[in-house]
Backbone as a ProteinNet text record, in pm:
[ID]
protein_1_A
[PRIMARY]
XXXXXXXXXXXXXXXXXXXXXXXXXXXXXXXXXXXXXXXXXXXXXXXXXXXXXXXXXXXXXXXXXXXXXXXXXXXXXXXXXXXXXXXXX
[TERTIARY]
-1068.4	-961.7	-825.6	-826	-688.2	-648.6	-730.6	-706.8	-622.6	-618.1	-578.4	-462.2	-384.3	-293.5	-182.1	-294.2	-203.3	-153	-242	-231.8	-138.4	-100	16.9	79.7	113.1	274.2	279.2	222.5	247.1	334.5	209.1	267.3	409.9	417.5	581.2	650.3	683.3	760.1	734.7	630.2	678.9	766.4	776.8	855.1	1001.4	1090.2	1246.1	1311.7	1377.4	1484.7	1528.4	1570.9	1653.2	1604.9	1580.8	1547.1	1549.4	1537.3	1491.9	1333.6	1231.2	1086.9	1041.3	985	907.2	1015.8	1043.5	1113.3	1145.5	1170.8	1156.9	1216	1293.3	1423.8	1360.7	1287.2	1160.2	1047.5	996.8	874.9	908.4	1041.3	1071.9	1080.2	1206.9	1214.4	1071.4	934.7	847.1	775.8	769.4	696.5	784.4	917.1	984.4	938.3	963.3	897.4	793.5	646.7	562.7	474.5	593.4	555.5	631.9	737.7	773.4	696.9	715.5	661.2	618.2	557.4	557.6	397.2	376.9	299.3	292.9	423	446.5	351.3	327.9	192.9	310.8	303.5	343.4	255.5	261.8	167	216.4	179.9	190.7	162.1	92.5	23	88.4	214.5	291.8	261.9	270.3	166	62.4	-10.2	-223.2	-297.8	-196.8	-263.5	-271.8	-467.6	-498.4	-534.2	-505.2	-519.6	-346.7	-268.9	-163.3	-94.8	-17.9	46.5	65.9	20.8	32.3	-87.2	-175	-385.2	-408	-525.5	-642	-725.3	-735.1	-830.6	-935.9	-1065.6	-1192.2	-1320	-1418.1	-1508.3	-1446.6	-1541.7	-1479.2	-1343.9	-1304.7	-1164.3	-1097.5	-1130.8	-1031	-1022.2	-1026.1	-1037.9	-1155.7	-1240.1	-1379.5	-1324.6	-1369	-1336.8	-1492.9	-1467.4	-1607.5	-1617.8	-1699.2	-1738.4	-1620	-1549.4	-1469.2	-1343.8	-1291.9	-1153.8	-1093.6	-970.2	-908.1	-774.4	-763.1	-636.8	-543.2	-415.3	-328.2	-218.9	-186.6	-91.7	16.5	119.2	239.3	400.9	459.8	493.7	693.2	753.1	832.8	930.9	927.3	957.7	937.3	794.3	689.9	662	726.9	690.5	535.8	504.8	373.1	271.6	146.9	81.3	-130.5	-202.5	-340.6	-416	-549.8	-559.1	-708.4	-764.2	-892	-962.4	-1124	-1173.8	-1256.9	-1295.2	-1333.8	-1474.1	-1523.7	-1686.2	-1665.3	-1548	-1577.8	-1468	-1415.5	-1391.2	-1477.6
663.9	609.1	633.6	623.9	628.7	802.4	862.7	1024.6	1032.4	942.5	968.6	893.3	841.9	781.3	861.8	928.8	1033	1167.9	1205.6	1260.2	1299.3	1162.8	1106.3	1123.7	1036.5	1083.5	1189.2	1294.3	1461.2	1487.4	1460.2	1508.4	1475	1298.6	1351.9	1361.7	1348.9	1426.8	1566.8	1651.6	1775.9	1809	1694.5	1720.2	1745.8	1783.3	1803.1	1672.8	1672.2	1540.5	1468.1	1580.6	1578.4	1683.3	1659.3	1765.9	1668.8	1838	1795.1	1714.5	1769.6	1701.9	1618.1	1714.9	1628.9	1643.9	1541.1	1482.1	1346.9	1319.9	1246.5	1076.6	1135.5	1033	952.6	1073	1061.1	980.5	1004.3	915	796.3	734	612.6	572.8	670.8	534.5	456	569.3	538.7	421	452.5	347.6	197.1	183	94.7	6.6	97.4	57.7	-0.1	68	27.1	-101	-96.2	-251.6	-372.3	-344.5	-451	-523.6	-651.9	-786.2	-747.4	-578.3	-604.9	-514.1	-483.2	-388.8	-279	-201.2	-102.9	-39	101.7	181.9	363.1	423.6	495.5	597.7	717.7	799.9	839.4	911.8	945.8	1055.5	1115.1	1263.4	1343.9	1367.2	1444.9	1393.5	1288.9	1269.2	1256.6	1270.1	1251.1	1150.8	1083.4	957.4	950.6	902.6	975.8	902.7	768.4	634.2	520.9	533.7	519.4	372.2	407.3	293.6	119.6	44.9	-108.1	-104.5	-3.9	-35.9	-72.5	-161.1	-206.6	-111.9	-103.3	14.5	-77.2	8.2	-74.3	77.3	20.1	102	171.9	329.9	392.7	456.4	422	440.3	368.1	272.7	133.6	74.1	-103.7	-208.8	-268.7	-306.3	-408.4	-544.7	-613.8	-744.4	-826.3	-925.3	-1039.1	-1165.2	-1203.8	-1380.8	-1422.8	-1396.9	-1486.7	-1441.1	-1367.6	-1314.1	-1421.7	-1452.9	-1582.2	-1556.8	-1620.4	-1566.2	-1675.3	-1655.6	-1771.2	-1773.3	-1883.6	-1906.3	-2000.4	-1933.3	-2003.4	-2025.6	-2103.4	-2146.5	-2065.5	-2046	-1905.5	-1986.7	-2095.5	-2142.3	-2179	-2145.3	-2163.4	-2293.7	-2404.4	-2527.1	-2601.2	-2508.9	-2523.6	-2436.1	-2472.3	-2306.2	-2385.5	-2295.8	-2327.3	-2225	-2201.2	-2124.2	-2139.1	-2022.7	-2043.4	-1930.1	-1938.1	-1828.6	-1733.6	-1618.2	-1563	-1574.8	-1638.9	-1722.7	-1812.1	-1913	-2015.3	-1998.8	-1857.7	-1858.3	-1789.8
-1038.3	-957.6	-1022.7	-1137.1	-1237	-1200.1	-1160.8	-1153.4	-1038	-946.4	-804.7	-832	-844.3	-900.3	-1002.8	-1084.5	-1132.7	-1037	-964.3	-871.4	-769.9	-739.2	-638.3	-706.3	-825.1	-926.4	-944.4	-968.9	-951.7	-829.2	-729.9	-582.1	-559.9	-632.5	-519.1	-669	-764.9	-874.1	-814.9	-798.2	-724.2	-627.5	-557.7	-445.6	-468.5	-377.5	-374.5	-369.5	-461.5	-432.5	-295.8	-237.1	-77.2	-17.8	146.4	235.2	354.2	450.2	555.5	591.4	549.2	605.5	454.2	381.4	274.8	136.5	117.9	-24	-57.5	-173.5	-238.1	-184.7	-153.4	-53.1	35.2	161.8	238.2	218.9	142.8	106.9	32.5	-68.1	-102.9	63.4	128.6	250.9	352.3	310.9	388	296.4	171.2	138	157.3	142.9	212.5	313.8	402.8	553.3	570.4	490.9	506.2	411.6	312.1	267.7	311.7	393.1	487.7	576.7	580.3	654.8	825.1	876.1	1005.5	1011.9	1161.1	1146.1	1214.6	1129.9	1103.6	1001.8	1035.3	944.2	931	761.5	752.4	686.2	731.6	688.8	524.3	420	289	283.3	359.5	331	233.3	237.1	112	-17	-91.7	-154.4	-191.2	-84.5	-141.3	-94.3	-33.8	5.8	146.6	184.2	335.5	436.4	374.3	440.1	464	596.8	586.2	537.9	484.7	436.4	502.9	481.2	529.1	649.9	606.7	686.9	579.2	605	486	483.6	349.7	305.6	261.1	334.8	265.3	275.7	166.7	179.6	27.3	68.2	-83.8	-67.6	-215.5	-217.2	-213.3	-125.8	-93.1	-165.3	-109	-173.4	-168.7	-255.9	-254.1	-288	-187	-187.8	-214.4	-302.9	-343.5	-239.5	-284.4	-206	-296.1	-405.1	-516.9	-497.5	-393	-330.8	-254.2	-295	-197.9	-145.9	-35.4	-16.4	4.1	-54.7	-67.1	32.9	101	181.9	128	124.4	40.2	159.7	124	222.3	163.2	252	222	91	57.9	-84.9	-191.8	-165.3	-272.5	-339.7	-271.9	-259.1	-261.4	-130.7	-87.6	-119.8	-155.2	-134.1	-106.5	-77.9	-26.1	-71.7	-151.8	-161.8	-74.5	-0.4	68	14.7	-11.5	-54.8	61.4	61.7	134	248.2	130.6	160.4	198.6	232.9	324.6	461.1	474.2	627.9	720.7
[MASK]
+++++++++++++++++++++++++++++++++++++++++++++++++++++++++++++++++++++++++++++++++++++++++

């Protein structure tokens, strides 16, 4: 997994600073986008990556999630927070 990762940092360090289609500029603004709060989905392909940005990846490659995976709901001031585990929803 650590190989693919290196991988990607190749790919876009290869890339051009500035351009028209694939560069560097390009793909910060996509990963931007696609870690923003919506669901919005951005493709990566210029880097290596073949599953688009802000889908859940599961299976191989992805993410493996346990019965001991929880997910926390925090309240936007962090005042509050809940944590529920996977096995009991």
């Amino acid at each position: 997994m650590y190989t693919n990762y290196t991988d990607i940092t190749d790919n876009f360090l290869a890339l051009e600073n500035f351009g028209e289609k694939e560069s560097k500029d390009k793909v910060i603004t996509k990963i931007l986008r696609g870690l923003h709060a919506n669901a919005e989905r951005t493709s990566l392909k210029e880097i290596g990556l073949s599953t688009p940005l802000g889908q859940f990846q599961s299976g191989e490659g992805g993410i493996t999630l346990s019965d001991n995976t929880k997910i926390i709901y925090q309240s936007p001031t962090g005042l509050f927070e809940r944590h529920v585990y996977l096995k009991d929803l």
